[in-house]
DRENPA-3360 file (N, C-alpha, C; in nm, 2 decimals, always signed):
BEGIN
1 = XXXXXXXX = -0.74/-0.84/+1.28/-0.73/-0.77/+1.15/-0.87/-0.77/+1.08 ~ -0.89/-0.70/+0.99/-1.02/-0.62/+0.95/-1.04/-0.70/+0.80 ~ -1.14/-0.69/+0.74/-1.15/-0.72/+0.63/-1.14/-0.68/+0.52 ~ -1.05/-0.55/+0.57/-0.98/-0.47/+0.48/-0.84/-0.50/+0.43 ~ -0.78/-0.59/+0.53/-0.65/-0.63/+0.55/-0.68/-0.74/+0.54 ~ -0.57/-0.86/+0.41/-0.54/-0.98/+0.48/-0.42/-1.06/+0.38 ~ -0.36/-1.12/+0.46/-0.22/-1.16/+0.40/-0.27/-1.32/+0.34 ~ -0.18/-1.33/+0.25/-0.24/-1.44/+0.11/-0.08/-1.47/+0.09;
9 = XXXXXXXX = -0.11/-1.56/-0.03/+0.06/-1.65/-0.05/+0.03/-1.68/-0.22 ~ +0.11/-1.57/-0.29/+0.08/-1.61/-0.41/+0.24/-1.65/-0.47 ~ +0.20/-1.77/-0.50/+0.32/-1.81/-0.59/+0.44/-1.83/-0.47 ~ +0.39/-1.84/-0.38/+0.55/-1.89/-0.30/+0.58/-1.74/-0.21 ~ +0.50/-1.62/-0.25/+0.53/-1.51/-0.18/+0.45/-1.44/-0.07 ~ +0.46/-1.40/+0.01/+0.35/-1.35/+0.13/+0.35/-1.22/+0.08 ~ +0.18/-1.17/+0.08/+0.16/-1.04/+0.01/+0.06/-1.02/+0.12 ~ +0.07/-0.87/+0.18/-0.06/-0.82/+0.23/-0.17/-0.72/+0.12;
17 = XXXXXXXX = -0.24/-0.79/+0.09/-0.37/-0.75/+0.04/-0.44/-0.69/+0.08 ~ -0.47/-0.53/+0.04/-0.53/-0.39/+0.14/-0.65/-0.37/+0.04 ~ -0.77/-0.34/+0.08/-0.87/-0.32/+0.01/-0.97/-0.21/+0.06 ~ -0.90/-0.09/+0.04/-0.92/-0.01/+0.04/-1.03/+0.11/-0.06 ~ -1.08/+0.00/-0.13/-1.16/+0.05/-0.26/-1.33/+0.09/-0.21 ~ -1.34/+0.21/-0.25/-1.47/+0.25/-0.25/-1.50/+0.37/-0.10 ~ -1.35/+0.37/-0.03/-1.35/+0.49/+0.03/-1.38/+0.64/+0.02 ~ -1.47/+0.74/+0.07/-1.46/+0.83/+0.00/-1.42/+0.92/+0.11;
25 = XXXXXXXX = -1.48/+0.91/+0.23/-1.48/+1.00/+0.29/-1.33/+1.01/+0.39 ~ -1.24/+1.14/+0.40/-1.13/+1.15/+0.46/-1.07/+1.11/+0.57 ~ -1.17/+1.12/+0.64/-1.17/+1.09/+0.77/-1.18/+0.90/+0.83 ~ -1.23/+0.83/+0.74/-1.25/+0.73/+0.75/-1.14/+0.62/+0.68 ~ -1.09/+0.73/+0.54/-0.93/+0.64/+0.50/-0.84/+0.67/+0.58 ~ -0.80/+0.79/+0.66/-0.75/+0.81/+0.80/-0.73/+0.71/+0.83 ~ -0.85/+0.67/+0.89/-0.85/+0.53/+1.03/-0.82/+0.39/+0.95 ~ -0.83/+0.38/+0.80/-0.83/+0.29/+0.70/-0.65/+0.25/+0.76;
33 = XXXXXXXX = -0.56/+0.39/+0.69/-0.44/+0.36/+0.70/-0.39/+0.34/+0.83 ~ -0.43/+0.42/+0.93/-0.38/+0.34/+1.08/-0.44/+0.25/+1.11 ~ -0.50/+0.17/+1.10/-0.53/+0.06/+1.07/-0.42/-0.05/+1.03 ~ -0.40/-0.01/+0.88/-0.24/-0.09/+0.83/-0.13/-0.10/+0.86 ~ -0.11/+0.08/+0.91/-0.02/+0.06/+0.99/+0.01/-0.01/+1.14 ~ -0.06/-0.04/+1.22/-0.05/-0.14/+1.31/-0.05/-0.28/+1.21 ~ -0.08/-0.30/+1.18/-0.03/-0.41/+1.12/+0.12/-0.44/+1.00 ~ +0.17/-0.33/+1.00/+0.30/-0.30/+0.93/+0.35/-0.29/+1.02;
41 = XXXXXXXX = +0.35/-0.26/+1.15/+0.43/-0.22/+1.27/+0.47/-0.35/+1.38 ~ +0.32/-0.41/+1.37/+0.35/-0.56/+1.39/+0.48/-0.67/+1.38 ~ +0.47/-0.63/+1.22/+0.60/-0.73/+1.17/+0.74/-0.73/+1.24 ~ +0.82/-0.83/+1.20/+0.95/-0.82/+1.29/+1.05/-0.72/+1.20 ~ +1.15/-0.66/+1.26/+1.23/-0.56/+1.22/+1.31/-0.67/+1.09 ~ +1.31/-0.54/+0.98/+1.42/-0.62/+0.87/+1.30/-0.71/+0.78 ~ +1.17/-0.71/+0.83/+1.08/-0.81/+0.73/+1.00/-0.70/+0.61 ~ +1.04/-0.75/+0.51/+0.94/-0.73/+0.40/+0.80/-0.71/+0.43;
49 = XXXXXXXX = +0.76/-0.62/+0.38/+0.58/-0.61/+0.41/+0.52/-0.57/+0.25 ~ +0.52/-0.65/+0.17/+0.46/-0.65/+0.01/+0.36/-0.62/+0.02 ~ +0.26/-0.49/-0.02/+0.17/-0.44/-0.03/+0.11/-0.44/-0.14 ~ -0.01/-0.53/-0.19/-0.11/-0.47/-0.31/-0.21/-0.44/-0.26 ~ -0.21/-0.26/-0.31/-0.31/-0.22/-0.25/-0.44/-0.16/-0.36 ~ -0.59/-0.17/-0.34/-0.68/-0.13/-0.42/-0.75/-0.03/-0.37 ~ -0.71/+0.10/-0.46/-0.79/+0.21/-0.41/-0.86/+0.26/-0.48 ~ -0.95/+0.20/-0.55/-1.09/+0.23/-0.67/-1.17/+0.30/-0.62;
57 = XXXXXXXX = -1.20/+0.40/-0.70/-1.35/+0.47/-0.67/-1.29/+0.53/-0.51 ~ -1.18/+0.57/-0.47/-1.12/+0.66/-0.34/-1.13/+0.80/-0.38 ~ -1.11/+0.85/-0.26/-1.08/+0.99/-0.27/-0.96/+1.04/-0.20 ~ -0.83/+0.98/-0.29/-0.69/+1.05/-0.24/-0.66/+1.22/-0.23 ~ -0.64/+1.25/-0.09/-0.61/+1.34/-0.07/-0.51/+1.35/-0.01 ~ -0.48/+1.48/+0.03/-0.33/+1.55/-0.01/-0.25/+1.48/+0.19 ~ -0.42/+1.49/+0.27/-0.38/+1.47/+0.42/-0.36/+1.30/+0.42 ~ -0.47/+1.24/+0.33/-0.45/+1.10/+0.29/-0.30/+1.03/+0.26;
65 = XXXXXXXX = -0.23/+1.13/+0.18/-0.13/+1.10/+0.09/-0.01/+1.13/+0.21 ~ -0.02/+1.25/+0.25/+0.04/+1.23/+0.36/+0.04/+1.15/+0.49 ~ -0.07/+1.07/+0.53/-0.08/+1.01/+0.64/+0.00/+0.87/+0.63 ~ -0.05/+0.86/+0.45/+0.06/+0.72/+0.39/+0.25/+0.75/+0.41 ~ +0.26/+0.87/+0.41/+0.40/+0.88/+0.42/+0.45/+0.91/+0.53 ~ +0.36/+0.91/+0.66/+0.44/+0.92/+0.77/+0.40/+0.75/+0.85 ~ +0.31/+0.70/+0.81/+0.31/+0.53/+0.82/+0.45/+0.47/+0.76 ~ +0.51/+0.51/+0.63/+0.59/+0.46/+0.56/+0.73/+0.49/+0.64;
73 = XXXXXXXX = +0.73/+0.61/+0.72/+0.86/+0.69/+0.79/+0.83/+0.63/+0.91 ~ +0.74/+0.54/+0.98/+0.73/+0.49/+1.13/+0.76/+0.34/+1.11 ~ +0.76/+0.30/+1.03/+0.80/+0.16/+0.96/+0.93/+0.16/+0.96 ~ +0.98/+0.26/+0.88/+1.15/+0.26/+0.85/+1.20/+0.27/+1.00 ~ +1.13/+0.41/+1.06/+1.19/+0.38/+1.18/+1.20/+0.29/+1.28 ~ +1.11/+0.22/+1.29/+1.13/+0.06/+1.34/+1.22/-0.03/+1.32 ~ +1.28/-0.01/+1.17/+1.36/-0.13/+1.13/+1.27/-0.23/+0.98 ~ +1.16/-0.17/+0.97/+1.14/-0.26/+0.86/+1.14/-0.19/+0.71;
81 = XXXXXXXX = +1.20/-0.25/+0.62/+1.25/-0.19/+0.51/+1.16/-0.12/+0.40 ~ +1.19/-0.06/+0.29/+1.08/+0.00/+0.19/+1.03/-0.13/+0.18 ~ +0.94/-0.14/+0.10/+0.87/-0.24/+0.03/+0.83/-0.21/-0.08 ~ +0.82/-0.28/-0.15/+0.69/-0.30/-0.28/+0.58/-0.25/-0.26 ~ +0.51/-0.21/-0.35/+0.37/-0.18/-0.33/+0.36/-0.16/-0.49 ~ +0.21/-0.23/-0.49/+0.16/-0.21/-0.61/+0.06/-0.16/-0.59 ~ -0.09/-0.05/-0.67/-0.19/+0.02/-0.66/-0.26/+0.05/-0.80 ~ -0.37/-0.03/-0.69/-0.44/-0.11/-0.80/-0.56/+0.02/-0.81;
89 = XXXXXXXX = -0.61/+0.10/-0.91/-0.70/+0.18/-0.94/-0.72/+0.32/-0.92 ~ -0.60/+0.35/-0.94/-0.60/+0.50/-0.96/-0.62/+0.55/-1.08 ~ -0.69/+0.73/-1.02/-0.72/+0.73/-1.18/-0.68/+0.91/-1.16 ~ -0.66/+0.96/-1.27/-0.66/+1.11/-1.30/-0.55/+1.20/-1.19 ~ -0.58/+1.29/-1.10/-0.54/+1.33/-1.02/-0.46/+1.26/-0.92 ~ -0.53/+1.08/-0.89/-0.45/+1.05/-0.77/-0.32/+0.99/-0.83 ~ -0.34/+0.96/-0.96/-0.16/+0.91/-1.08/-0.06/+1.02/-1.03 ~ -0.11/+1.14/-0.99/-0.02/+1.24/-1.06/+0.04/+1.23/-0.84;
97 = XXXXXXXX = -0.03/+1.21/-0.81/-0.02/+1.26/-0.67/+0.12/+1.09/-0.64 ~ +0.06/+1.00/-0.68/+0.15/+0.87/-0.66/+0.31/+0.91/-0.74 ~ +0.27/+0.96/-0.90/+0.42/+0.98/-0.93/+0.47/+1.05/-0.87 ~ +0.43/+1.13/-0.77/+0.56/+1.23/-0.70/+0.62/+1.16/-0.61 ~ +0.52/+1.05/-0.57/+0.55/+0.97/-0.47/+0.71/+0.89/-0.47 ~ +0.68/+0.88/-0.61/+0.76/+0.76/-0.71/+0.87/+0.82/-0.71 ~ +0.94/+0.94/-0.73/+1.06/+1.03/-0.68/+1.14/+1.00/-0.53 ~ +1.06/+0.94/-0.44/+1.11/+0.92/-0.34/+1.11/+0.72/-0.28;
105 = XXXXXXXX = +1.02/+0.65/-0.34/+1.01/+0.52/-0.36/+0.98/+0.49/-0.48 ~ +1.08/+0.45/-0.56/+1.03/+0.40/-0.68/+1.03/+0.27/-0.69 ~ +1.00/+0.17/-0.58/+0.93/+0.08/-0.63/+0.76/+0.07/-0.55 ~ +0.72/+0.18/-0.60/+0.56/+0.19/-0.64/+0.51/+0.19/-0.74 ~ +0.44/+0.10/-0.81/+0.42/+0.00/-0.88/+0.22/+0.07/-0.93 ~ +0.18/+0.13/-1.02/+0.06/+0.14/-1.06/+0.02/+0.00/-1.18 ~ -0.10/-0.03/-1.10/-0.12/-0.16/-1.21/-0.29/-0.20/-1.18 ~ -0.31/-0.22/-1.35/-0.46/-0.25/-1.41/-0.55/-0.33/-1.34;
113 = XXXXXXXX = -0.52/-0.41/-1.20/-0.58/-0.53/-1.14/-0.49/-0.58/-1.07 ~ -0.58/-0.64/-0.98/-0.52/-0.74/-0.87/-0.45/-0.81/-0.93 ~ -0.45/-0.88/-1.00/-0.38/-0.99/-1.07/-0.28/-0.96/-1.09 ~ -0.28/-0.86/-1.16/-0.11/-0.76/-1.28/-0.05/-0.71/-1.12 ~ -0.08/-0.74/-1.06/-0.05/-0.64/-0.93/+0.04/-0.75/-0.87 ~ -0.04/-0.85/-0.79/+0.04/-0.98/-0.77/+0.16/-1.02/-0.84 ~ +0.13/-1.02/-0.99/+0.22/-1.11/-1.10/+0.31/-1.01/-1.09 ~ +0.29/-0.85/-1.07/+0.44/-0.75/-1.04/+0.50/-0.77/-0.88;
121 = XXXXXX = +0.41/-0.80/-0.84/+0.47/-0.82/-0.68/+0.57/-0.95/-0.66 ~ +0.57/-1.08/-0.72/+0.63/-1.17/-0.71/+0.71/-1.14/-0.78 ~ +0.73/-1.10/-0.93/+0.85/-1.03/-0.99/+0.95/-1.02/-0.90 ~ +0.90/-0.87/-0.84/+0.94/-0.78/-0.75/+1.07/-0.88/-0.67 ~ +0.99/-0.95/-0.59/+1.02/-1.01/-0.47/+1.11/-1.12/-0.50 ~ +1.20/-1.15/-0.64/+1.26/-1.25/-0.64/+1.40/-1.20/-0.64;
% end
């Protein structure tokens, strides 16, 4: 696993921590997300996979946005369930691109910091 990925334990809860911040170029958050997704694919069927993810200073796009939703549809089809996700630093255009998201998962979670991100993920998770 990369040091873009890594699973932590906050408060009693196993969260994978994606640090995806400072990405610009398309092609390289591509390999970002298949990246995750082998590691979302990993897990055993039926397991939670809690995502806080940080995408500051990114450049979400539309092939981006869709590469996230067919990671999310090869997951399900595996056997492992929606999850949580919280997303930490979006701004302008990529808000608008996640609320559509939010129509189809609504527990996607936009929040001010890592922290607020966590503190909604354990929420989440009880």
């Amino acid at each position: 696993m990369s040091e873009r990925l890594q699973w932590i334990e906050h408060k009693g809860k196993r969260i994978l921590v994606v640090k995806f911040a400072g990405i610009k170029e398309e092609k390289e958050y591509l390999e970002a997300i298949v990246e995750l997704e082998r590691e979302i694919l990993r897990q055993p069927k039926r397991q939670l996979v809690p995502l806080v993810m940080d995408v500051s200073d990114t450049n979400l796009t539309r092939a981006v946005a869709d590469r996230a939703k067919q990671m999310m549809e090869k997951a399900k089809a595996k056997g492992i369930p929606d999850s949580p996700v919280a997303l930490v630093g979006l701004a302008g255009a990529q808000k608008a691109i996640v609320f559509a998201m939010q129509v189809v998962r609504p527990d996607i979670h936009l929040a001010a910091s890592p922290d607020e991100a966590k503190e909604w993920m354990v929420k989440r998770l009880k």
